[in-house]
N, C-alpha and C positions, 0 to 999 in steps of 0.2 A: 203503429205497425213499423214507421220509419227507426223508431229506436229500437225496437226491437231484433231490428236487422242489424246495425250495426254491435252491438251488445258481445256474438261473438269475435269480430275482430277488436273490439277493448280485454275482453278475456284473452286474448293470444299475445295480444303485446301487452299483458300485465305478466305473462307465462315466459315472454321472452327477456323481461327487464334481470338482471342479475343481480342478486342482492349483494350488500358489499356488508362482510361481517364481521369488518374491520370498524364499521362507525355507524350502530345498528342500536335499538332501544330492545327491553326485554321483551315487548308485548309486539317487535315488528320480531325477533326472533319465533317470538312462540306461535304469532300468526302463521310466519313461513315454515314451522314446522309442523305444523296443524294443514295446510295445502299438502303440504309432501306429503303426512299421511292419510290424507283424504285422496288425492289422487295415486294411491298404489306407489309412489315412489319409495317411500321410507315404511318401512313396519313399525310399530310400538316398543319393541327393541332395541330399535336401532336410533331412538328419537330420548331413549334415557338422557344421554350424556347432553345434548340439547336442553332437555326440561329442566336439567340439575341449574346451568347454568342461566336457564330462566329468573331462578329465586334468588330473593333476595331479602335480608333481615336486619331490622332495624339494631344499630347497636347501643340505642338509649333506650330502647324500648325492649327488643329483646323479640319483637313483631314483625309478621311478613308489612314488607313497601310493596305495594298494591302498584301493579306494573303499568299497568292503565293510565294510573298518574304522576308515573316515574319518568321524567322524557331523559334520564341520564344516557349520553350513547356511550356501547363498549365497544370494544375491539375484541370480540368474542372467539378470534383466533387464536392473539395473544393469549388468553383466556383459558382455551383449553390445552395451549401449550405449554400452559404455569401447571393445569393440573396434569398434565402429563410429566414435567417435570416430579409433582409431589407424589404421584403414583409410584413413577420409578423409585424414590426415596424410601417410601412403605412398601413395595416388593408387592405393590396390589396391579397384578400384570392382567385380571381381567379388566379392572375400570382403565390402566393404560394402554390394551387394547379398543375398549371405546373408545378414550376418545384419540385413539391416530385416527379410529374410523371415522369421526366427525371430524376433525381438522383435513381428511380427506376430502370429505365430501364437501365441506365448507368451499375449500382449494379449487373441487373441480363446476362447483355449481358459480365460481366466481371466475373461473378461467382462468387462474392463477397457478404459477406452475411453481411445485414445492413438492417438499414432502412432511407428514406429519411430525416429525422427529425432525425439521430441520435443520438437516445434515449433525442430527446426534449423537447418529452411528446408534441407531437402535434398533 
């Protein structure tokens, strides 16, 4: 009964901790974006540009790296800021409108003050 009292106040300060998605592994992204949309924050739209950068492929193999047991961390900012870069390249201004919106939302879930375009004048 005892732990089951405290159980919600471990849920609020796991709800308060801020993830940092500057030094993040694929499977802590995907969990945290899997919470978001389980708790209404994020819809399945808006959690694309996330899942993209979920994946990842073997390049001897040619095979998904099973993120489970991938402890590689990324800077998953950085990340969607190279593909915002190559979007603008390719003139594919929907997937460059995702991901400002995740690099936004990365920004503000981290309290980090920026903007997705990184003063790129976009």
């Amino acid at each position: 009964m005892l732990a089951a009292a405290t159980t919600p106040a471990a849920d609020q300060t796991a709800d308060d901790e801020r993830p940092d998605f500057t030094s993040m592994t694929r499977q802590q992204l995907f969990d945290w974006m899997n919470q978001q949309i389980r708790s209404g924050r994020m819809s399945l739209d808006e959690s694309t540009p996330f899942l993209g950068m979920t994946m990842k492929i073997s390049a001897a193999t040619g095979e998904p790296v099973d993120m489970a047991s991938d402890g590689e961390r990324i800077d998953f900012v950085a990340k969607a800021r190279g593909g915002i870069d190559g979007a603008l390249e390719r003139r594919d201004y929907d997937l460059l409108a995702r991901l400002q919106a995740a690099v936004e939302h990365m920004l503000k879930m981290q309290g980090s003050a920026g903007t997705a375009a990184d003063g790129r004048g976009v």
